[in-house]
N, C-alpha and C positions, 0 to 999 in steps of 0.2 A: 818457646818451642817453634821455630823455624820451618815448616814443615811445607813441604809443593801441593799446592792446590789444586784443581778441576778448571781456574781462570786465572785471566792474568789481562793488562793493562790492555784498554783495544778491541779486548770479546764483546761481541753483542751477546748480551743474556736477559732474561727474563727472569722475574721476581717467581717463586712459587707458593710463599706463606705470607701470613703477617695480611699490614694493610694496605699493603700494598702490589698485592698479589696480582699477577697478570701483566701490570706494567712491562716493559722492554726499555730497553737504554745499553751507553755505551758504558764498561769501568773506565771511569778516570785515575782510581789511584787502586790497589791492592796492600792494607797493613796488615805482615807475616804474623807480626806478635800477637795484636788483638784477634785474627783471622775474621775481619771485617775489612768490606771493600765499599768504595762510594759509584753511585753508578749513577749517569747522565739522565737529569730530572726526577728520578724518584727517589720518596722517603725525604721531602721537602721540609725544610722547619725554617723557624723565625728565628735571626739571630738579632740582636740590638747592638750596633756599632757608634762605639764613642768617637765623637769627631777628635782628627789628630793633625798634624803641621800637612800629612799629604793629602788626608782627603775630611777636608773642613765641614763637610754636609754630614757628615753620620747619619743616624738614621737608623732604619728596618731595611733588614737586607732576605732575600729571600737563600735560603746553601740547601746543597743537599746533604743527607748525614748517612753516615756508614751503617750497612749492614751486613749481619754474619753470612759467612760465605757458604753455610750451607740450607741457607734462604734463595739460592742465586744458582742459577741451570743455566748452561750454556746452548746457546742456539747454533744451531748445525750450520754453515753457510752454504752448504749444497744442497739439502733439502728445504731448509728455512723453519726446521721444528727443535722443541727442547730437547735435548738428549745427552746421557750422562755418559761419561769422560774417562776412559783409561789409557793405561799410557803401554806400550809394547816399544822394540827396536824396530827401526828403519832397515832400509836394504844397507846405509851405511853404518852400520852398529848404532847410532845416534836413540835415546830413549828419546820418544813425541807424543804427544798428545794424539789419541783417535779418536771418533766416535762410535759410540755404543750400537748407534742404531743402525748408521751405513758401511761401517768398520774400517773409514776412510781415515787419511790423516789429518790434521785440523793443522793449518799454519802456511 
């Protein structure tokens, strides 16, 4: 199910559930299928890397791991708060992303 989300690659957003609530970060990746996104330093786990011809030392590696995207509020970049996301036409028919709270357009 393919479906347009509330963020995409780039947003600063904030965590709002789970255990890692509160946190802030950048999304690095958004996957449509699972509808989980990874986002810069939270929701941290240990992975174990088997050493391979490129990189000889393996080892404990620290990644971040995906979470559901309706974990994940997107941060206004004009006011600097969480606020949730709908989308209207532009003055150029274009459908965008606005915000809820200042009913600005986000992009």
């Amino acid at each position: 199910m393919n479906r347009k989300f509330h963020i995409k690659k780039g947003d600063k957003v904030t965590i709002i559930s789970g255990e890692n609530k509160g946190k802030e970060g950048v999304v690095l990746t958004v996957d449509r299928e699972k509808e989980r996104a990874i986002v810069e330093g939270v929701n941290m786990v240990t992975k174990h890397v088997k050493p391979t011809a490129e990189k000889p030392e393996g080892g404990v590696k620290q990644m971040e791991a995906p979470i559901h995207v309706s974990n994940i509020k997107l941060i206004d970049p004009e006011s600097g708060n969480a606020t949730r996301v709908g989308r209207k036409l532009d003055e150029n028919g274009k459908l965008k992303r606005y915000s809820k709270n200042t009913g600005k357009f986000i992009d």
